[in-house]
N, C-alpha and C positions, 0 to 999 in steps of 0.2 A: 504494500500500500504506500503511496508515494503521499508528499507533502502537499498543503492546498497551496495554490497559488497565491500570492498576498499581493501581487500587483493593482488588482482590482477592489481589492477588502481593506473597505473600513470601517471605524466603529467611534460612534457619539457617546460622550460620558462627562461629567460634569468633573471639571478641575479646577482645583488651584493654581493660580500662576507664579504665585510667589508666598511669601510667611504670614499676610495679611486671613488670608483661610476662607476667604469669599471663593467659592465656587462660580463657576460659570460654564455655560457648552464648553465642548472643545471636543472637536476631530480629527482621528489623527487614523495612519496606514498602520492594516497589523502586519507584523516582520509575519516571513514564511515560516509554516509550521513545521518541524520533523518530524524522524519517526519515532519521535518518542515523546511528542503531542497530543493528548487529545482536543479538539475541536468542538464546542458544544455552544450552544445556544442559549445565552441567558433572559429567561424573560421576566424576571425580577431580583432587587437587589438590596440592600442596606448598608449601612456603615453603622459602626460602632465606637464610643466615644475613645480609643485611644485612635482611631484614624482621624479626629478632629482635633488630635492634639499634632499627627504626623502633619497638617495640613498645614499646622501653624507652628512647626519645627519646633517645639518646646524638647526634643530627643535631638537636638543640633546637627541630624544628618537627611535632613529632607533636599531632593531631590523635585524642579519644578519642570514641566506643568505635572501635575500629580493627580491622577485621578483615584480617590480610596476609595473601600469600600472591599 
């Protein structure tokens, strides 16, 4: 079974842009999957309060745009 093609896939998720922890859309290409990938379909989600603390790097190694959850 070979990898999906990611040239055409994208995916909408609400991110942070920086330390401040406002969310907003953001869309972005997903890298190509291997074979050691699973590929699945989310059609619901959450976050939970230590991802609002990653949002707002209060753990001093957040990484932006950051979608949690």
């Amino acid at each position: 079974m070979g990898g999906v093609d990611a040239s055409e896939r994208t995916a909408t998720g609400w991110a942070a842009r920086d330390a401040d922890g406002h969310l907003s859309p953001y869309t972005y290409t997903l890298r190509k999957s291997g074979p050691e990938d699973v590929v699945v379909k989310v059609k619901y989600c959450g976050i939970c309060h230590t991802d609002i603390h990653q949002t707002k790097n209060h753990f001093g190694f957040s990484k932006y745009p950051m979608v949690p959850g």
